[in-house]
C-alpha positions as CSV (number, residue, x, y, z in Angstrom):
1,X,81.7,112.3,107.0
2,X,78.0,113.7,107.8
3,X,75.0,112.4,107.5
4,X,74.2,114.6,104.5
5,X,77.5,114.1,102.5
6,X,76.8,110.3,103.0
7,X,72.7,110.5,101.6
8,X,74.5,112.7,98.7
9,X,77.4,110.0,98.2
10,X,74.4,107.2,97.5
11,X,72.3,109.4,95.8
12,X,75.0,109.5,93.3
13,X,76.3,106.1,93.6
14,X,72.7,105.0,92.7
15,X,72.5,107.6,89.7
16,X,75.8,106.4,88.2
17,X,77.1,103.4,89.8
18,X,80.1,104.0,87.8
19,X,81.2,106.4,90.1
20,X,81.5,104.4,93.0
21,X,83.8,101.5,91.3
22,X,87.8,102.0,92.2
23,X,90.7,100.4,92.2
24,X,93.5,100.8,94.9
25,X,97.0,100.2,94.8
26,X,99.9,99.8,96.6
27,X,103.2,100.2,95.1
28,X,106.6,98.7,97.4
29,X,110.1,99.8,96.0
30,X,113.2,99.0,97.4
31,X,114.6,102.1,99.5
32,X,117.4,102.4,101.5
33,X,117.3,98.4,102.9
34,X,113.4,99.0,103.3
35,X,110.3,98.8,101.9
36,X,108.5,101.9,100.1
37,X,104.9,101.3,100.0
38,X,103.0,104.3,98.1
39,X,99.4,104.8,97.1
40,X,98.5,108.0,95.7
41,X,100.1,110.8,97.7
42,X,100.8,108.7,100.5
43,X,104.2,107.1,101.3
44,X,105.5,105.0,104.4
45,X,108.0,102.3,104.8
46,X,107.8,98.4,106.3
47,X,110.4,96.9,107.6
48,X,111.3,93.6,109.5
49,X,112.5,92.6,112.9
50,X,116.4,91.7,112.9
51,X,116.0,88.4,114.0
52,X,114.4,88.0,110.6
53,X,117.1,90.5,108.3
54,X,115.2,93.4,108.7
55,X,116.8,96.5,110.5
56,X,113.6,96.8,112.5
57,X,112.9,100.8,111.8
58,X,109.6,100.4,110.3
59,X,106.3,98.5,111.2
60,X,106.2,95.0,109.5
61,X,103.7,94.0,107.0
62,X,102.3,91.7,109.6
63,X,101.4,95.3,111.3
64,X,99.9,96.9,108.5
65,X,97.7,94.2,108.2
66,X,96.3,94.0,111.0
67,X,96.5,97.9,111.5
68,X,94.6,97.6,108.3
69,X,91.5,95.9,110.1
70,X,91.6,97.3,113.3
71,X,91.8,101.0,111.3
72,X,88.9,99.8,109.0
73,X,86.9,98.9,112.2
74,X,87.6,102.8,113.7
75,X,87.5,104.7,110.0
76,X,84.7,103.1,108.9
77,X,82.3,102.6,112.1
78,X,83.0,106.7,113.3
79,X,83.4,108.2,109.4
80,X,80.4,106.3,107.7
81,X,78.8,103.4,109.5
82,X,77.7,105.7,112.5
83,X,76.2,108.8,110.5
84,X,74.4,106.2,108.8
85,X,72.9,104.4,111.6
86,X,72.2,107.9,113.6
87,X,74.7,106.2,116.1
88,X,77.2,109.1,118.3
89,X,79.9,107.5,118.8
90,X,82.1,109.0,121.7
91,X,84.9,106.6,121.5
92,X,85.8,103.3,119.6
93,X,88.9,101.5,119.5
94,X,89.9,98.5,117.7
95,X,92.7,95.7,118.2
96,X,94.0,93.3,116.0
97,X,95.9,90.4,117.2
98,X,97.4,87.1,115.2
99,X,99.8,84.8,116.4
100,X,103.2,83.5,114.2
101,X,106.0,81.6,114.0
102,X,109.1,83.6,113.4
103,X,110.7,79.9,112.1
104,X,108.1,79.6,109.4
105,X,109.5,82.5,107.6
106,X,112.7,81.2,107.4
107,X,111.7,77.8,106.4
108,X,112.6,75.3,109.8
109,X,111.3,72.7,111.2
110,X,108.2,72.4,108.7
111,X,106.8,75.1,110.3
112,X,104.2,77.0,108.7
113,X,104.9,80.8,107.8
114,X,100.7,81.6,108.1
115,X,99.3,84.1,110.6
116,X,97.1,82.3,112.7
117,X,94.9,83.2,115.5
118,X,93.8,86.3,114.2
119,X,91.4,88.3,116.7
120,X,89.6,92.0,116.6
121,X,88.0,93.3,119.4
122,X,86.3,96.1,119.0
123,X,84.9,98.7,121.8
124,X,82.1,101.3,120.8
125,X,81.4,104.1,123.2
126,X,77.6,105.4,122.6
127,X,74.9,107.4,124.4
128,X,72.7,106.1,121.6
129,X,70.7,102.9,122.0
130,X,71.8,99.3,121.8
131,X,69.6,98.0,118.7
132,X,71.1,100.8,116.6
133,X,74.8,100.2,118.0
134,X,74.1,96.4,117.6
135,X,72.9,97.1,113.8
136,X,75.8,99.2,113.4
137,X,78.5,96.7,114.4
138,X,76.1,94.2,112.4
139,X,76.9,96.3,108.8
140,X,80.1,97.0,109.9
141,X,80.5,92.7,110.0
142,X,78.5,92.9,106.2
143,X,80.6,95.5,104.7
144,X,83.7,95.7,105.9
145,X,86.4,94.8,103.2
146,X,89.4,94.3,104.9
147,X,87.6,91.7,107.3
148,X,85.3,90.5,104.6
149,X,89.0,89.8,102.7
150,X,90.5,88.0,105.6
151,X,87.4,86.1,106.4
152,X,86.8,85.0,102.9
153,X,89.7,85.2,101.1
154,X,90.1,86.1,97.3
155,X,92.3,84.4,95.1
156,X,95.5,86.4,93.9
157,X,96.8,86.9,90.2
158,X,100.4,87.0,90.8
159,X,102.9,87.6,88.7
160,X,107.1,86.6,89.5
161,X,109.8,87.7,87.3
162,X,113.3,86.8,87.8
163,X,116.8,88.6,87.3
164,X,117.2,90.7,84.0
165,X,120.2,88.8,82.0
């Protein structure tokens, strides 16, 4: 996204905020032994390692999630944070790291099923100077959603229903 899109995107936003709410959503099905997730036109599957039931032929959640931060950190510093800022950015990557204990899941030993751990490091490649990369990175730490989610969790409404008799 440019520089002008972006002043034309807040321009707007400010007129009618309204147009900046949304609502995202993931839908998982069952298919063929895996899970389906879809959101909008988008479809790709998850799947877990064999140890654990899974057939392994899919990332695992665990993955996505953390491909969702590291991919936020990417997407949103080159697409939108960097335009912003006046920033070129000539490379950035992003890893995302947690640790877990595989007996957890399956309930042993008391162990506990959370991720733990969890680490990004993120690597911005810039000609441009260091106070506006450091301000960058520092909105990217503000507004970031995925992180911000992680960091401070939100509670969950969730909903369980059992077998149709």
């Amino acid at each position: 996204m440019n520089a002008t899109m972006l002043a034309e995107t807040e321009a707007k936003f400010r007129s009618d905020p309204s147009t900046a709410k949304s609502s995202p959503t993931v839908t998982a099905t069952l298919v063929n032994g895996r899970a389906r997730l879809s959101a909008g036109p988008f479809n790709w599957d998850a799947d877990l390692p064999a140890a654990l039931g899974g057939e392994n032929l899919a990332p695992s959640p665990t993955a996505y999630l953390l491909g969702a931060l590291a991919g936020c950190a990417v997407a949103f510093l080159h697409d939108t944070l960097a335009p912003a800022f006046g920033v070129q950015i000539d490379d950035v990557t992003a890893v995302a790291r947690a640790s877990s204990d595989a007996r957890g899941l399956l309930g042993l030993d008391g162990i506990s099923p959370d991720l733990a751990d969890l680490a990004l490091d993120i690597k911005v490649s810039s000609p441009s100077p260091k106070d506006r990369v450091e301000a960058m990175l520092a909105a990217w730490r503000d507004r970031c959603p995925i992180y911000l989610a992680l960091l401070k969790p939100n509670s969950i409404a969730l909903t369980t229903a059992g077998a149709d008799n």
